[in-house]
N, C-alpha and C positions, 0 to 999 in steps of 0.2 A: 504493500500500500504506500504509495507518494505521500510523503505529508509536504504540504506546502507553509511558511509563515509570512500573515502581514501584517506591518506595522502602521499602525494610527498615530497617530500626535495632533495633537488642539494644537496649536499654535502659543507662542509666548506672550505673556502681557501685552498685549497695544498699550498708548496713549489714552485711548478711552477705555480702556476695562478698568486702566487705573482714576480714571475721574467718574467712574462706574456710570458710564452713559452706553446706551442704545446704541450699537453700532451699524448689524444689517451688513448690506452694500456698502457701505462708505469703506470709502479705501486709506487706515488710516493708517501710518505707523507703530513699531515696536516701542516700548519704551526701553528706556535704559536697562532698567529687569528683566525685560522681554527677551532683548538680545543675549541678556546673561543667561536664562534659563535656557534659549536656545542652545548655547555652545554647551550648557551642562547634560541637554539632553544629546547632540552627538556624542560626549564623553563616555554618556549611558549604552551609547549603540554603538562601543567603540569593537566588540564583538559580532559584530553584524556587519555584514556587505548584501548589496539590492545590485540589483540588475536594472531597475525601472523604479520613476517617482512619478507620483501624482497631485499636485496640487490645485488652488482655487485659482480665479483671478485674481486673486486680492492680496496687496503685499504683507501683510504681517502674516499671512500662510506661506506666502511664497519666499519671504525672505527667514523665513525659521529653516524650511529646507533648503535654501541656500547654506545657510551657516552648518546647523546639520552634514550636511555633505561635505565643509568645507573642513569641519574637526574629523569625518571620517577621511577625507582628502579622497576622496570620490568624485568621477567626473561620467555620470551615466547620465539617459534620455531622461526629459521631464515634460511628461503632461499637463500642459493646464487645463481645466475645463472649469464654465463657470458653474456648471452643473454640481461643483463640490461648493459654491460660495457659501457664505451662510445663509441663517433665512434672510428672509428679506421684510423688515420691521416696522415698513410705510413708515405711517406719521410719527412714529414713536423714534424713528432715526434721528440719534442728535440727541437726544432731551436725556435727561440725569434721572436713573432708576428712582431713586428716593423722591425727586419732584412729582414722578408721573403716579409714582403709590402712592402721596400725598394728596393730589391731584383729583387719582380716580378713587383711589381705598384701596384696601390690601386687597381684598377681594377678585376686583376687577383685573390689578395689577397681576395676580397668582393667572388668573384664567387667560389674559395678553401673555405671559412671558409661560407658562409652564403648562397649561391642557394643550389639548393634541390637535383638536378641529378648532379651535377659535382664532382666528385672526384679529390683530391689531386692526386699528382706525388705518384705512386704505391713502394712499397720497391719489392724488391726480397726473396726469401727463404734462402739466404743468410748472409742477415743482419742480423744485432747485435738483431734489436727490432723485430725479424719475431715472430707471438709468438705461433710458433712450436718448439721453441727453450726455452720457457717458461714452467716447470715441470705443473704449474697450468693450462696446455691444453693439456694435454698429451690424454684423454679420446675423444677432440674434431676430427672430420673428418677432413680430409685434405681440401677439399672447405667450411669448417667451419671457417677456419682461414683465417682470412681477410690479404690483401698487401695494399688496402686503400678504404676507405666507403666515401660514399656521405651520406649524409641527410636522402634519401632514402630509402641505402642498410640498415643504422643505424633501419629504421623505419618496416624494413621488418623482423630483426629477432626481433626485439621486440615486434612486433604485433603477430606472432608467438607463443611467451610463454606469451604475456601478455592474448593472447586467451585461450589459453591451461592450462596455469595454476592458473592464477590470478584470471580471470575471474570465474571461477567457484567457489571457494573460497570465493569471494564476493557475489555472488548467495545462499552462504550457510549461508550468515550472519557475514562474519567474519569482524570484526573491522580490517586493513591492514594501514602498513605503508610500503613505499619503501623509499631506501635511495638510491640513483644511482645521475645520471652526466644530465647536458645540454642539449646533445641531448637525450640524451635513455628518458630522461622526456620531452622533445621536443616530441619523437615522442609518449609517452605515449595520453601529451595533443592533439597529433592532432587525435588522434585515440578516445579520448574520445569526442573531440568537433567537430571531423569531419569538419577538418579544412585543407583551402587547403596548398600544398607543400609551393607554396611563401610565402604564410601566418604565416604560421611554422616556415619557414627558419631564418624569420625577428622578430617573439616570443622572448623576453628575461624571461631567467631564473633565478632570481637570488640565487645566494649561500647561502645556510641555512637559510631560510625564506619556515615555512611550508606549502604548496599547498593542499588545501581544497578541497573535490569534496562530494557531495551527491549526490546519486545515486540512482533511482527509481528499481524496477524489473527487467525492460529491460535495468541495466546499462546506462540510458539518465542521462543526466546532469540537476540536479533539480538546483543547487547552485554551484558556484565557491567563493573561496575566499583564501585572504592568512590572515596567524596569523603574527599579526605584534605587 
């Protein structure tokens, strides 16, 4: 029996994870932490060698596996797809956790950031963050570009390319690391552990701490673990 392993990682601190705002789409930097956690988490996969990387469009995913690879001193293919990005948080992109539970109540706040079908307050094609307004989605269809995703919608284009292009890749034997966000690896693990939405919803992921998986033939879950 093959067993295959792939590697997950959230990405390091941004800038806003540390002013604890909504991120989404915005494309924002690591912070000073962020890049350190990175280089700690290559250190941690200094036993590990990939063949193939997949990450978001988005630079604090893409610049974690940068550095990543750069402490393994690896120079292999890398996938972007936006299809890993995170969810996408409409109106709520931008604004400071604490203000918007303040704002709407804890309540509200729980069922926006952590049920599985509820979407946040939608933007317009209008706004400043629509991101058909962003040069890096110009190739995307117009119902490609999200106004705001639930948990879900998040889990529905990821299953998509994680079907269509990961998966096969990992069939072929290839050692794989992805570098992506919260949920888009939310929804990875629940597609890999066949776990349900609430279940999911309430999952924590934490930031640059590498995600373990071995994987038999039929892609089942022989082992989970993280490198700590």
């Amino acid at each position: 029996m093959l067993m295959s392993k792939l590697i997950l990682i959230r990405h390091g601190e941004s800038v806003w994870n540390k002013e604890n705002i909504f991120t989404g789409w915005v494309d924002v930097e690591l912070s000073e932490k962020g890049v350190e956690q990175a280089k700690e988490a290559g250190k941690l996969l200094k036993d590990y060698s990939f063949d193939l990387a997949y990450t978001s469009y988005l630079k604090r995913a893409s610049d974690t596996l940068d550095i990543i690879l750069k402490e393994l001193n690896l120079n292999i293919p890398i996938k972007k797809a936006w299809q890993l990005n995170e969810r996408f948080y409409g109106a709520l992109q931008g604004k400071n956790k604490d203000e918007v539970k303040k704002e709407f109540g804890e309540e509200q706040f729980k069922l926006w950031r952590r049920s599985y079908e509820t979407r946040p307050p939608a933007i317009t094609k209008e706004y400043e963050m629509y991101p058909g307004k962003d040069p890096k989605y110009k190739d995307l269809k117009e119902e490609e570009l999200p106004l705001a995703e639930s948990l879900k919608d998040t889990e529905s284009r990821v299953l998509l390319y994680f079907n269509k292009e990961i998966i096969p890749q990992i069939k072929q034997g290839k050692k794989i690391i992805i570098s992506a966000h919260g949920n888009s690896i939310r929804a990875m693990v629940k597609i890999l552990e066949n776990i349900s939405g609430e279940d999911i919803a309430n999952t924590e992921i934490p930031l640059s701490i590498p995600l373990v998986y071995e994987l038999d033939d039929d892609i089942k879950v022989i082992k989970k673990y993280y490198i700590k």
